[in-house]
Steps between C-alpha positions, in 0.01 A plus 500: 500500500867509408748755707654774216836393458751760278623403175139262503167566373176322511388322230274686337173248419280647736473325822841362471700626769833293389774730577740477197884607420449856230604227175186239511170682420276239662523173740546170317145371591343887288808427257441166385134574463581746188471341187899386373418749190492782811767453648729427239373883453619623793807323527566674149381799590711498815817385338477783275412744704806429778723488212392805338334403166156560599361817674334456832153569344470200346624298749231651719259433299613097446466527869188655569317248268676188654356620850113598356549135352654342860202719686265361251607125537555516864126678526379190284682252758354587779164531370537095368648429898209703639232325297695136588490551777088636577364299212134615433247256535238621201 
């Protein structure tokens, strides 16, 4: 596991234990796994909520969804590695 650094977070797909700077939400591998319709939403959602035209609610909840969708995908690839790799024989 990644060392706490200040000013960095860990991305937040679970099991990811990237450390971060505060302005990217996840690591590029969890990042480029969202669908390009997500985060072109939270690139939006972040623009306008740094330069004040959005409220931090809805950024938050931009962000919340692109994570449940980066757990979800991330939870699918492993699953597809895990059954690659142990193939069942029946």
């Amino acid at each position: 596991m990644s060392e706490h650094r200040p000013g960095y977070h860990a991305c937040p797909v679970a099991g990811c234990h990237v450390q971060l700077p505060q302005n990217m939400l996840m690591c590029k591998s969890h990042w480029f796994m969202l669908s390009s319709i997500t985060r072109a939403k939270v690139w939006s959602a972040w623009k306008g909520f740094q330069s004040g035209q959005t409220g931090a609610r809805e950024y938050m909840l931009v962000r919340n969804a692109a994570i449940g969708e980066g757990n979800a995908k991330a939870e699918a690839k492993a699953k597809a590695d895990a059954a690659n790799r142990h193939p069942t024989l029946f």
